[in-house]
C-alpha positions, -999 to +999 in steps of 0.1 A: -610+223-440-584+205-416-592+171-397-599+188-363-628+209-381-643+189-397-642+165-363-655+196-348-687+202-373-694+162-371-697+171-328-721+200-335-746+185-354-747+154-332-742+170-298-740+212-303-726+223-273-695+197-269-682+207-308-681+244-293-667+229-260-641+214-272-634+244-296-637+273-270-635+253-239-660+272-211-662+308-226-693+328-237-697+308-271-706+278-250-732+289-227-749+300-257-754+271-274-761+255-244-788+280-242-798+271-279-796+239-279-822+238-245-845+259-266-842+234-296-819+212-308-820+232-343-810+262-332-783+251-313-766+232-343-768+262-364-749+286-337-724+260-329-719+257-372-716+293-372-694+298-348-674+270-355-671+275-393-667+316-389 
């Protein structure tokens, strides 16, 4: 795991949607944690681990 991951997992479970931001920038990835994370902060750290650890 390089540096910028694991900055990037450390981003998603305290804010979600920026760890994904700042991995995808504004693409579909986003908007759906964004989405998740409205719902509930849980299920909008798990999305942004998956997709950031995938």
């Amino acid at each position: 795991m390089s540096t910028a991951t694991f900055i990037d997992v450390i981003l998603a479970i305290i804010l979600p949607p920026l760890g994904v931001f700042l991995k995808f920038g504004c693409q579909v990835e986003f908007w759906i944690c964004l989405v998740l994370t409205l719902l509930g902060y849980l299920p909008g750290i798990l999305y942004a681990l998956y997709v950031i650890l995938r």
